[in-house]
Kinemage of the C-alpha trace (Angstrom):
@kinemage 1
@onewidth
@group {chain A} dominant
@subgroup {mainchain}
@vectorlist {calphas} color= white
{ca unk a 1} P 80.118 106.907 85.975
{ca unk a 2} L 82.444 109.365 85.074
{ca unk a 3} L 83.941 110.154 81.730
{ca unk a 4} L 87.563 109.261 81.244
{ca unk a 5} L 90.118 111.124 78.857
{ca unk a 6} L 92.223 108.454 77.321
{ca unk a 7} L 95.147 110.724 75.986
{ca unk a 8} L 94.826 108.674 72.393
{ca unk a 9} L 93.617 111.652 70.310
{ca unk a 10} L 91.538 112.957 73.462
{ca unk a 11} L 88.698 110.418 73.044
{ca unk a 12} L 86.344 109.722 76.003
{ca unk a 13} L 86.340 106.147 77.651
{ca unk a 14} L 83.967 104.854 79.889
{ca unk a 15} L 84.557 103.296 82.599
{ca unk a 16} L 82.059 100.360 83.045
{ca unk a 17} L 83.158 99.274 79.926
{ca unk a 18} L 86.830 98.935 80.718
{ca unk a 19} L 85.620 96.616 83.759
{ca unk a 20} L 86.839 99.605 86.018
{ca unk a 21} L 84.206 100.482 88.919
{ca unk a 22} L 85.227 103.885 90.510
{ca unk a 23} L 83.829 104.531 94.220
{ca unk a 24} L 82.599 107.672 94.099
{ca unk a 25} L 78.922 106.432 93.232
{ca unk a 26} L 76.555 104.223 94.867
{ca unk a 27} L 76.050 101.851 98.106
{ca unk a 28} L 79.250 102.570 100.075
{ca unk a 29} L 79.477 99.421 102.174
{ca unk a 30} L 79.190 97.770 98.875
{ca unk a 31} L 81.513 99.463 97.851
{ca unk a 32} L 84.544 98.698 99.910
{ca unk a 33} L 83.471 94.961 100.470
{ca unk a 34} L 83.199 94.034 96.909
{ca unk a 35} L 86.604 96.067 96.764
{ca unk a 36} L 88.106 94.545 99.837
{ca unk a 37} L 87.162 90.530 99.276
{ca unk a 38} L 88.856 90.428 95.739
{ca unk a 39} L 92.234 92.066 97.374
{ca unk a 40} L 91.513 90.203 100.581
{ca unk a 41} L 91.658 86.727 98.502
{ca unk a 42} L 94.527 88.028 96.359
{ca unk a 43} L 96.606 88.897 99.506
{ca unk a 44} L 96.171 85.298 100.633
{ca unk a 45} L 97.402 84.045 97.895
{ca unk a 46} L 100.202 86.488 97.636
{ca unk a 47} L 101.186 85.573 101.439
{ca unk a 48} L 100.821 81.734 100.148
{ca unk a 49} L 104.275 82.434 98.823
{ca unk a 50} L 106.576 82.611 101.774
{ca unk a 51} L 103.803 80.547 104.095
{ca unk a 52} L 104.425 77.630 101.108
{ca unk a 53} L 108.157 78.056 101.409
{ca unk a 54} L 108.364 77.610 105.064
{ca unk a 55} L 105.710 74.987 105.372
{ca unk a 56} L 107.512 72.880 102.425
{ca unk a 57} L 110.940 73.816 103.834
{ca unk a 58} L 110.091 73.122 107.900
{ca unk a 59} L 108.465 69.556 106.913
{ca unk a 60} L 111.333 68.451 104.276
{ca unk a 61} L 114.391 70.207 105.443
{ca unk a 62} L 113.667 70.877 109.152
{ca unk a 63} L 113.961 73.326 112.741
{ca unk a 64} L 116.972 74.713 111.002
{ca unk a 65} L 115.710 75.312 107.320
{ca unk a 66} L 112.397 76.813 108.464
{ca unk a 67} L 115.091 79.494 110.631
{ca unk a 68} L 116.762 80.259 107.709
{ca unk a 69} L 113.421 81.604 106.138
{ca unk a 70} L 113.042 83.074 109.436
{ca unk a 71} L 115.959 85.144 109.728
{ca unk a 72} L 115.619 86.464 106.463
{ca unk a 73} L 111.829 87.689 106.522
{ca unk a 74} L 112.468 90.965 107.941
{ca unk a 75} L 114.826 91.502 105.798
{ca unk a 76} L 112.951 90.902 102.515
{ca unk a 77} L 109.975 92.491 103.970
{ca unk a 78} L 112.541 95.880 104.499
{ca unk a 79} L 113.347 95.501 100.941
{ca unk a 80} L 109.973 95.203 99.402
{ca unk a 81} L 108.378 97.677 101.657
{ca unk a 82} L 110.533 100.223 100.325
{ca unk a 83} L 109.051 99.167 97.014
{ca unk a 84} L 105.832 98.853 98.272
{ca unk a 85} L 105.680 101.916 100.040
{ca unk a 86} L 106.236 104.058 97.006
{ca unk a 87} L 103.839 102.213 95.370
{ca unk a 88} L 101.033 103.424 97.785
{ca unk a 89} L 101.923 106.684 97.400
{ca unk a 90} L 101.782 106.338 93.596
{ca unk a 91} L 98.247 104.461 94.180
{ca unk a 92} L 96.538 107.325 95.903
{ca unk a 93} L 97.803 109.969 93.161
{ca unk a 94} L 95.977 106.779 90.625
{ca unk a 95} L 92.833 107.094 92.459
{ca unk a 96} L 92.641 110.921 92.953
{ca unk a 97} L 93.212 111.392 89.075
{ca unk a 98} L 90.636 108.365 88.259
{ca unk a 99} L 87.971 110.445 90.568
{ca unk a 100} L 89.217 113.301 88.582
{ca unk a 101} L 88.602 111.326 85.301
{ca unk a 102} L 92.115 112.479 83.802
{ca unk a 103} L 93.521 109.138 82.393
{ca unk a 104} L 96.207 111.460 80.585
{ca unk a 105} L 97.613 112.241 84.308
{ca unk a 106} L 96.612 108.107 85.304
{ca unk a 107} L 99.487 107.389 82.360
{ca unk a 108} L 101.973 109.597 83.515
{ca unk a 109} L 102.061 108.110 87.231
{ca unk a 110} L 102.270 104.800 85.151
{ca unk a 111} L 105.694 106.182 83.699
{ca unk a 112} L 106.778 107.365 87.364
{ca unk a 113} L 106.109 103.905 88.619
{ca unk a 114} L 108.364 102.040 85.873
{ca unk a 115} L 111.424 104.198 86.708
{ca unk a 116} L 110.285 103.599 90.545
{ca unk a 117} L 110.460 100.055 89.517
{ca unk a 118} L 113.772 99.694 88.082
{ca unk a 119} L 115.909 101.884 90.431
{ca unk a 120} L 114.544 100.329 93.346
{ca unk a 121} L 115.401 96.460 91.846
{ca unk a 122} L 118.990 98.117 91.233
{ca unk a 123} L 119.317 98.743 94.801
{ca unk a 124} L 117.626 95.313 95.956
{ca unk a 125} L 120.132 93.763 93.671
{ca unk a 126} L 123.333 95.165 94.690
{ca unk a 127} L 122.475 94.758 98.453
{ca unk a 128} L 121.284 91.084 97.876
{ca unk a 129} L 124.762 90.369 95.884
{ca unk a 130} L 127.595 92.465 97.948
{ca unk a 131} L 125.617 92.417 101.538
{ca unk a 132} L 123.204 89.672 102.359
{ca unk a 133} L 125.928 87.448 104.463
{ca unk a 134} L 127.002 90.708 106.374
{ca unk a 135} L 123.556 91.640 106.871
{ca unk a 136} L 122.947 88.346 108.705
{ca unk a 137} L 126.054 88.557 111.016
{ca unk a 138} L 124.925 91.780 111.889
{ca unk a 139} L 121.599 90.401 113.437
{ca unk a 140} L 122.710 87.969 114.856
{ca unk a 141} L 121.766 85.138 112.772
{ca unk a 142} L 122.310 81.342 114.360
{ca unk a 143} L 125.790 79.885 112.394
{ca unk a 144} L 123.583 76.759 112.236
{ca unk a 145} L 121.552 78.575 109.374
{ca unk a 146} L 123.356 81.451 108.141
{ca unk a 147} L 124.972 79.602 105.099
{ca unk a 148} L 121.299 78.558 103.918
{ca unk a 149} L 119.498 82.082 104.698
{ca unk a 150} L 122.922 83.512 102.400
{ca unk a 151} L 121.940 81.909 99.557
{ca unk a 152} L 117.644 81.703 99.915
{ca unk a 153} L 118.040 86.080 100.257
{ca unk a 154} L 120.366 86.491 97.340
{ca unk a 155} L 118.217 84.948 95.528
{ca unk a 156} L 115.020 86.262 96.448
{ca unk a 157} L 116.640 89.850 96.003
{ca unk a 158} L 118.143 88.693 92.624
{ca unk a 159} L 114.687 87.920 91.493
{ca unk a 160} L 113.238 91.274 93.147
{ca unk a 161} L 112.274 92.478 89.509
{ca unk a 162} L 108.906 90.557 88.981
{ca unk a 163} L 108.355 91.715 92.991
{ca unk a 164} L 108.211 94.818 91.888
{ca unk a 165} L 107.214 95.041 88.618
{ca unk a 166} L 104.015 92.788 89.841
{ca unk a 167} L 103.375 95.408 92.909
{ca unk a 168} L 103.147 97.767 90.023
{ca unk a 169} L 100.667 96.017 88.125
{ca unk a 170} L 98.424 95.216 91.184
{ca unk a 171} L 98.463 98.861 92.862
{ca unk a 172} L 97.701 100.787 89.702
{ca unk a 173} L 94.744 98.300 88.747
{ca unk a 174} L 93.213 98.555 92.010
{ca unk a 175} L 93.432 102.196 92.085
{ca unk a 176} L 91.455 102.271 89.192
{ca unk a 177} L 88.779 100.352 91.537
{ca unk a 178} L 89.604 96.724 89.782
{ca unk a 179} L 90.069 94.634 92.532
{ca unk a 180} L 89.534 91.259 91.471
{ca unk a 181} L 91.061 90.644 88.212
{ca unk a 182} L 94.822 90.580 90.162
{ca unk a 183} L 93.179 87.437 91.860
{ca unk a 184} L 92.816 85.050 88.954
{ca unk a 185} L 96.809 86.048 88.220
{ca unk a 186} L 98.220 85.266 91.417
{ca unk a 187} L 96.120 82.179 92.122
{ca unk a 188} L 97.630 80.749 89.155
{ca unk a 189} L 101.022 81.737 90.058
{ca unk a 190} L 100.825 80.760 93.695
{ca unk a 191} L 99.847 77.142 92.219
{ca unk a 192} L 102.708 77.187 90.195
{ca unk a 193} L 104.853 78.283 93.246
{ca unk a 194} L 103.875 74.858 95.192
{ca unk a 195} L 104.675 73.027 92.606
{ca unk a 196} L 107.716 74.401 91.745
{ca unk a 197} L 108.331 74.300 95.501
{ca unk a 198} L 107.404 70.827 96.091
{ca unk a 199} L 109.809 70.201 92.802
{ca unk a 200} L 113.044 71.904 93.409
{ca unk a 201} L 112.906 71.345 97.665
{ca unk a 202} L 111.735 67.385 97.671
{ca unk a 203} L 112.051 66.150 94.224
{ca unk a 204} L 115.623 67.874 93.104
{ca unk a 205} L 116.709 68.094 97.062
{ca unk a 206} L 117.608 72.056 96.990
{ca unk a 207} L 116.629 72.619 100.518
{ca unk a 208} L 116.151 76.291 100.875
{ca unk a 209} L 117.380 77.706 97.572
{ca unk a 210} L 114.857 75.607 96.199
{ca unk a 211} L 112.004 77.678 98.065
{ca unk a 212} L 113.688 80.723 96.691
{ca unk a 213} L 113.715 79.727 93.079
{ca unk a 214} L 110.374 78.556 92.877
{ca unk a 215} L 109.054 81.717 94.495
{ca unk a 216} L 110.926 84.011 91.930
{ca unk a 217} L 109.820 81.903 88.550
{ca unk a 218} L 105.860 81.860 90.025
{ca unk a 219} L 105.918 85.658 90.258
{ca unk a 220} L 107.501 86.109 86.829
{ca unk a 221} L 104.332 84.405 85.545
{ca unk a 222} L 102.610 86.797 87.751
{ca unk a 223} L 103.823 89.437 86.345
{ca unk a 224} L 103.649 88.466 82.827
{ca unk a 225} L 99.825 87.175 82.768
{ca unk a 226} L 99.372 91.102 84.389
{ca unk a 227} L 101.329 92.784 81.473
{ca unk a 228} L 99.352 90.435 79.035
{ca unk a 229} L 95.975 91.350 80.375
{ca unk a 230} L 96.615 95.196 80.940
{ca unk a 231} L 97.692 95.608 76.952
{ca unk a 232} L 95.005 93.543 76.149
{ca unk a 233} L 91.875 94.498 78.037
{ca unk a 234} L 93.380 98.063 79.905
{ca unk a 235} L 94.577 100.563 77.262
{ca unk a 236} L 93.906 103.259 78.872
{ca unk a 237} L 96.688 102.237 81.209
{ca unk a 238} L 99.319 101.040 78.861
{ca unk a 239} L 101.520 103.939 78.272
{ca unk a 240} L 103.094 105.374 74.744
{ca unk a 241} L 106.155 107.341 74.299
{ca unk a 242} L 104.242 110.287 74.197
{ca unk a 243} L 102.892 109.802 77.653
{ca unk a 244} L 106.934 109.141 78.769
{ca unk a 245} L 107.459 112.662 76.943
{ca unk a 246} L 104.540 114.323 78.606
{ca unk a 247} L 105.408 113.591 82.495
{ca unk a 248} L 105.986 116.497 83.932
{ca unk a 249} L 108.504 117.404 86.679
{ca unk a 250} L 105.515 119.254 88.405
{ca unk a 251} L 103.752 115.140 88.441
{ca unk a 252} L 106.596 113.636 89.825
{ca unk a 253} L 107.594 116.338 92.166
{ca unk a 254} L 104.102 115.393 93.070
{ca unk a 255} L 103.855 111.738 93.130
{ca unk a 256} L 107.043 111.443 95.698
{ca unk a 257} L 105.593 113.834 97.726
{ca unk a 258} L 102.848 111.364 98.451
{ca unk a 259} L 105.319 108.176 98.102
{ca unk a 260} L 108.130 108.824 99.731
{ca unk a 261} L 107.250 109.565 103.263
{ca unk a 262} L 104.819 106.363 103.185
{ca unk a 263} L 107.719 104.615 101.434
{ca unk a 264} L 109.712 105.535 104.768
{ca unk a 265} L 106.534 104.851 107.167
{ca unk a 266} L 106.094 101.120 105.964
{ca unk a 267} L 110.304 100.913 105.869
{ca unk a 268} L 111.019 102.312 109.319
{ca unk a 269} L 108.251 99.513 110.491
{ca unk a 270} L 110.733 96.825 108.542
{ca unk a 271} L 113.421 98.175 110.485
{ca unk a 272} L 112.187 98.017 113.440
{ca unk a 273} L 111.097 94.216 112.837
{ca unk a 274} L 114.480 93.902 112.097
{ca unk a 275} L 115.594 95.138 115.563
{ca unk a 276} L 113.338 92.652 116.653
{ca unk a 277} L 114.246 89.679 114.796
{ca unk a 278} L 117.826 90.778 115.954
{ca unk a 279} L 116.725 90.515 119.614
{ca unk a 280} L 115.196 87.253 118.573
{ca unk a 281} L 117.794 85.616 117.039
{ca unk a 282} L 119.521 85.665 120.225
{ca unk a 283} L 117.564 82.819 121.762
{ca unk a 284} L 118.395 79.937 119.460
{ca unk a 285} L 116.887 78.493 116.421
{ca unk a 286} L 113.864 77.300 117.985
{ca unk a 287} L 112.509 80.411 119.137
{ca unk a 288} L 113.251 82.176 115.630
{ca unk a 289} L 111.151 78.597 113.840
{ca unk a 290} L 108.416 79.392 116.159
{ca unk a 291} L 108.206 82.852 115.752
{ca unk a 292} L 108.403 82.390 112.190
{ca unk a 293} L 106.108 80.158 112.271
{ca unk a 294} L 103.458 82.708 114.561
{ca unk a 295} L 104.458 85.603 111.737
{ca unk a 296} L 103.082 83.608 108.984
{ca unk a 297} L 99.749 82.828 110.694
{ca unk a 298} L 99.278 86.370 111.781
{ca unk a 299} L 99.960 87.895 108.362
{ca unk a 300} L 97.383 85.904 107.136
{ca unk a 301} L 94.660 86.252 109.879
{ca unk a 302} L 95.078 90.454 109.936
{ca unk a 303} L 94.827 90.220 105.892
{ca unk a 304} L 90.967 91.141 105.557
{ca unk a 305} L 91.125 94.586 107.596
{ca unk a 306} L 94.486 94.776 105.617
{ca unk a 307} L 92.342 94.612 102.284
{ca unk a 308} L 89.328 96.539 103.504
{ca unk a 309} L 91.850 99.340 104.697
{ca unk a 310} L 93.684 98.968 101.380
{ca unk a 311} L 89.679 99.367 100.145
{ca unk a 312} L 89.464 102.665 102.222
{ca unk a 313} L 92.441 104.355 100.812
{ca unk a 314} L 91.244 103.620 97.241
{ca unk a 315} L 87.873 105.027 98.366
{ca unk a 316} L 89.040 108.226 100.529
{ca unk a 317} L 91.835 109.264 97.081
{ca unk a 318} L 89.108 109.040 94.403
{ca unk a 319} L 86.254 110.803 96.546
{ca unk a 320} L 89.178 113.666 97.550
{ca unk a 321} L 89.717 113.930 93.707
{ca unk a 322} L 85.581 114.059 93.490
{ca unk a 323} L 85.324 116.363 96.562
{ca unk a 324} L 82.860 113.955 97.681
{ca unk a 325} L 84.307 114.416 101.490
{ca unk a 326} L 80.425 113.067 103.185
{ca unk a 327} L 81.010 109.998 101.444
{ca unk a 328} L 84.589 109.865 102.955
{ca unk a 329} L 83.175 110.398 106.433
{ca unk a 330} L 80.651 107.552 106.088
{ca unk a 331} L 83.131 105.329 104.228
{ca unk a 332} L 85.302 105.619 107.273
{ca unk a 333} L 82.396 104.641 110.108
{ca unk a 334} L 81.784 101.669 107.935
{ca unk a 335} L 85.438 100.534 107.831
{ca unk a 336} L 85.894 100.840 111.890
{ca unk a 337} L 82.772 98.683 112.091
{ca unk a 338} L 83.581 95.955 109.987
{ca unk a 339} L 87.446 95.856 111.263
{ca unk a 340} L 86.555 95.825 114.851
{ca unk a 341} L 84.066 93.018 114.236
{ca unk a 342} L 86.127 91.035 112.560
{ca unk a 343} L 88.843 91.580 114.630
{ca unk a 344} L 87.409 90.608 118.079
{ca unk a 345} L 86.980 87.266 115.945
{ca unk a 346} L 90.015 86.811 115.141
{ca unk a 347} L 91.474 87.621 118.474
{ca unk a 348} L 89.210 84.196 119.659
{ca unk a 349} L 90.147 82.126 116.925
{ca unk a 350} L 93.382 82.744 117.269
{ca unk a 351} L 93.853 82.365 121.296
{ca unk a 352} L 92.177 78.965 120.801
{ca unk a 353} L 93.378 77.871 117.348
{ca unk a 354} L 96.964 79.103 117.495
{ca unk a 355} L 98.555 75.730 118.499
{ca unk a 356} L 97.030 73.476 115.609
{ca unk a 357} L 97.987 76.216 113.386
{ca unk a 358} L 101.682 76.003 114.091
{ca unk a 359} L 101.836 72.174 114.129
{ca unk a 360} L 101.462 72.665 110.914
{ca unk a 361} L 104.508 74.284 109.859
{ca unk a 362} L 107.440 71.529 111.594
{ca unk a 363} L 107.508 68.170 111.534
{ca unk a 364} L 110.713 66.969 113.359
{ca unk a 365} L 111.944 66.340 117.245
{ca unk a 366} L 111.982 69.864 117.618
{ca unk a 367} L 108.019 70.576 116.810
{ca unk a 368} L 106.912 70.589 120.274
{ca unk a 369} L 108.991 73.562 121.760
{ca unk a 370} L 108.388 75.076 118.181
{ca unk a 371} L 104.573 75.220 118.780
{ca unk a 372} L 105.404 76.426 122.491
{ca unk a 373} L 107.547 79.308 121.097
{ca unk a 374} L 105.058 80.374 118.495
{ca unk a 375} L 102.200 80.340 120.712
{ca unk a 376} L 103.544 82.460 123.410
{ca unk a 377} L 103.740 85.497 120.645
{ca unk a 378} L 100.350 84.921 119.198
{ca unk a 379} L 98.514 84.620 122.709
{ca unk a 380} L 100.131 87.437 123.735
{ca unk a 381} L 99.420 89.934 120.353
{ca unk a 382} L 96.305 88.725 119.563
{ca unk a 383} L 94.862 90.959 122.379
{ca unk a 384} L 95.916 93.996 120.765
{ca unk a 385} L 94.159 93.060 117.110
{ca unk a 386} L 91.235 95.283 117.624
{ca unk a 387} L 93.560 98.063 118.156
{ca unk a 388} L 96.110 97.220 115.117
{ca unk a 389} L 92.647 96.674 113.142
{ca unk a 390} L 91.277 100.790 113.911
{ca unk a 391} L 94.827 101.810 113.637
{ca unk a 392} L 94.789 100.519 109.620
{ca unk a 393} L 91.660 102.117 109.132
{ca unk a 394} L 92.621 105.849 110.382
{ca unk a 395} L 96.082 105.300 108.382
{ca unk a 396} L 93.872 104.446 105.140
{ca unk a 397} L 91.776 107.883 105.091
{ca unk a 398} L 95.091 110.005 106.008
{ca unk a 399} L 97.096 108.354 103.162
{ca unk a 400} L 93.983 108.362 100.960
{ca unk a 401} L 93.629 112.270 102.006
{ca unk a 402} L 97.640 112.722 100.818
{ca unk a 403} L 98.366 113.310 104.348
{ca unk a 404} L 102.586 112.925 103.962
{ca unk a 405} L 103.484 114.016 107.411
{ca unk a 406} L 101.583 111.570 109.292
{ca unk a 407} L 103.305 108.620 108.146
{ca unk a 408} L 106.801 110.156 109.406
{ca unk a 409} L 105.367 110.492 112.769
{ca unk a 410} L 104.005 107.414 112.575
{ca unk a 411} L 107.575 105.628 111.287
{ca unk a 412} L 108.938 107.516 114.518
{ca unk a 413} L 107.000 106.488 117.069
{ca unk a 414} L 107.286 103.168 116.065
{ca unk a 415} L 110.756 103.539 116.286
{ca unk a 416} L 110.654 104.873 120.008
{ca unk a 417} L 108.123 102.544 121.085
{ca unk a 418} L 109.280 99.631 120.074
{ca unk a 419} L 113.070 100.113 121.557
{ca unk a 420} L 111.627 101.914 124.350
{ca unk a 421} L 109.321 98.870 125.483
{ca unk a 422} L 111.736 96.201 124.739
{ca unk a 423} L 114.676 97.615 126.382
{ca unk a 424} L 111.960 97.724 129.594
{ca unk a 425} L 110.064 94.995 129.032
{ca unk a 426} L 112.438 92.418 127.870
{ca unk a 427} L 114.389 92.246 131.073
{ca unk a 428} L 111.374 92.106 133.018
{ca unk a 429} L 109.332 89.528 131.100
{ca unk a 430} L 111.901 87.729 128.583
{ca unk a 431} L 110.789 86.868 125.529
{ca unk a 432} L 107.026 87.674 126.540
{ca unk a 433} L 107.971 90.955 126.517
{ca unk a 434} L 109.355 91.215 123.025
{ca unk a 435} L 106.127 89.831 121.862
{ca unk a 436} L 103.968 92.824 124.485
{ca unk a 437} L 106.387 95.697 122.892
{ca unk a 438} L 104.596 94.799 119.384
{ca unk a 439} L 101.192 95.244 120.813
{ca unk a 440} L 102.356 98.628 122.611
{ca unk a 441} L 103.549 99.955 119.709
{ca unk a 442} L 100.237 99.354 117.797
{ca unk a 443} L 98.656 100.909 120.789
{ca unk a 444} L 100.882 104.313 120.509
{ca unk a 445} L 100.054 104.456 116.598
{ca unk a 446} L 96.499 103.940 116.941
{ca unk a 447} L 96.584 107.171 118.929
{ca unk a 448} L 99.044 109.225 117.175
{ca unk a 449} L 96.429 108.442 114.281
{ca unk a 450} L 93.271 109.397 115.798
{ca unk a 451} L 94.402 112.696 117.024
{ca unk a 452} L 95.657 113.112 113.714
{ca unk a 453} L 92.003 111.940 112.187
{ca unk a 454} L 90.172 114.528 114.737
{ca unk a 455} L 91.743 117.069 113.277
{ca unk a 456} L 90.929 116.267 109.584
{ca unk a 457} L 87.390 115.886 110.774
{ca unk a 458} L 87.367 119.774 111.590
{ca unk a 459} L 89.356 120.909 108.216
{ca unk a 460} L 87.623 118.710 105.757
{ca unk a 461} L 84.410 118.867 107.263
């Protein structure tokens, strides 16, 4: 393992012993799986948040409460994915300066992140309080639901802090190759969140705003038990005034550069689900429950190639900062592999097990055409999953190889595709083609990234 300047009087750390396993040694498959299943299981839980909400909220409350969750997904997803896009960027510079072994330049990208952090809750806040009801108008949200998806997204933006803050914690430990300590945080905390879900929506009757509140106090814990454990157990990562006095302009001139166009990638994909969901909306309540409904299964069925890609990007950043670029190359072949494997299973499981899988979520006179509604989307996208699962892996090497133009043309021809195919498709298929458009615009990306990847084969040799 390398040797690791920890900036306190210029001593040398090592890494094994901080529990840190950087990738630019030994078995690669082994590698990225023992990276990937940790982040895999954490992601589940972390999805268990909103799945929990509308599970609890569409068997307690009903069609319309689950709707309200609906309507307001792609709008908390924009919101967070401008967080979480900058924290991406800020995770590859991690990883190239861990395969550097420069924990002096590790801290300073800390200090970046915490203003990151704070300016972006600022904005999250002052949207959530001054703009969520217009917000909803202007997509069209059902009046049957709009007062209860007001109140669940100002609070969920309210509480966008420990969000954030926790996104923080997570992508700067796993940069540093731990993957699986984040888990034992956030399985606590999504226990707490069912509870405190089951308490404030059936015991206290809060309907929706009860879903929001118990989501916001479970990630506070989150957050804290990560703050806690990173003092405690990570002090090479826990940063000093001196390391807030020693970022340099050059770092975080730096650090956007590699956040801010992925920051705009993963927002102008938000967007765009936005555009959707406003297109949705249009067809009544029980289409929005069901595609709600077929959002929250995907999310969680696409999660392993999700990990394994976020695995990739960890891998590709720290071998750049190594110049290990063979093991880069081979890291890639494994990850197309694995994700196409595991893909074509999913795309079975899912044709045959999507209907159970939405029964699960409602519970009322309306569950039938819900299951209907939600199953049309997931028959139709699950044929494009081996395509969405190579298109993660090419995006994980360019973003791991600080590639910032890519994920601009990415964000635009997401952009174009999806309007493009809808405004056609739509009117030729209905809703059916709403649901195609998604899997067309996976298609285009998917290509835009492999041409992209070709070339990068030829310059990084």
């Amino acid at each position: 393992m390398a040797a690791c300047f920890s900036g306190k009087g210029g001593e040398i750390l090592n890494d094994e012993k901080k529990g840190l396993s950087l990738m630019t040694e030994g078995v690669i498959w082994k590698k990225l799986i023992g990276f990937a299943v940790p982040v895999f299981c954490c992601s589940v839980f972390q999805q268990l948040y909103s799945t929990v909400d509308a599970v609890i909220v569409g068997r307690f409350v009903g069609t319309e409460g689950l709707a309200a969750i609906g309507v307001t997904g792609q709008i908390i997803m924009l919101a967070v994915s401008i967080g979480l896009g900058l924290m991406m960027g800020i995770s590859t510079a991690v990883s190239e300066y861990c395969g550097e072994g420069r924990w002096d330049k590790v801290r300073q990208v800390v200090v970046i992140s915490i203003f990151v952090v704070i300016a972006t809750w600022i904005l999250k806040l002052i949207t959530g309080l001054f703009l969520a009801e217009p917000i909803l108008r202007a997509v069209n949200t059902p009046p049957e639901v709009l007062a209860s998806a007001v109140l669940y997204l100002k609070i969920v933006f309210v509480g966008g802090l420990f969000t954030y803050a926790y996104s923080m914690c997570i992508f700067i430990m796993r940069a540093c190759g731990d993957g699986s300590r984040p888990l034992f945080f956030l399985a606590f905390s999504c226990i707490c969140n069912i509870v405190f879900d089951l308490l404030f929506v059936k015991g206290i009757s809060m309907g929706v705003a009860g879903a929001a509140v118990g989501t916001v106090i479970a990630e506070s814990l989150a957050v804290l038990m990560c703050l806690v454990y990173m003092k405690k157990k990570m002090p090479m990562l826990w940063v000093s005034r001196e390391d807030f006095r020693n970022t340099k302009k050059s770092r975080v001139a730096y650090v956007l550069k590699l956040s801010v166009p992925t920051s705009l990638q993963v927002s102008i994909v938000s967007l765009v689900a936005i555009f959707v969901q406003a297109v949705i909306n249009e067809y009544g309540a029980v289409v929005v429950a069901g595609y709600a409904a077929a959002q929250k299964i995907e999310q969680i069925v696409i999660m392993f190639v999700n990990a394994l890609s976020g695995a990739l990007n960890t891998f590709t950043a720290q071998n750049r900062g190594a110049a290990r670029f063979d093991r880069i190359k081979e890291g890639r072949h494994i990850t197309v592999l694995i994700s196409v494997g595991f893909m074509a299973v999913m795309t079975v499981f899912v044709f045959f097990a999507g209907k159970p899988l939405l029964g699960i979520f409602v519970d009322d006179a309306n569950s039938a055409a819900v299951v209907e509604e939600g199953y049309l989307y997931l028959k139709i996208t699950c044929g494009f999953y081996i395509i969405l699962g190579l298109w993660q892996a090419y995006m994980a090497v360019l973003r791991g190889m600080a590639d910032v133009l890519m994920p601009l043309v990415i964000g635009g021809i997401q952009i174009l595709a999806n309007l493009s195919a809808i405004w056609v498709l739509e009117p030729l298929f209905g809703k059916g083609g709403i649901w195609l458009a998604v899997g067309v615009s996976w298609s285009l990306c998917f290509l835009a990234a492999l041409v992209r990847m070709r070339k990068y084969r030829l310059e990084k040799g």
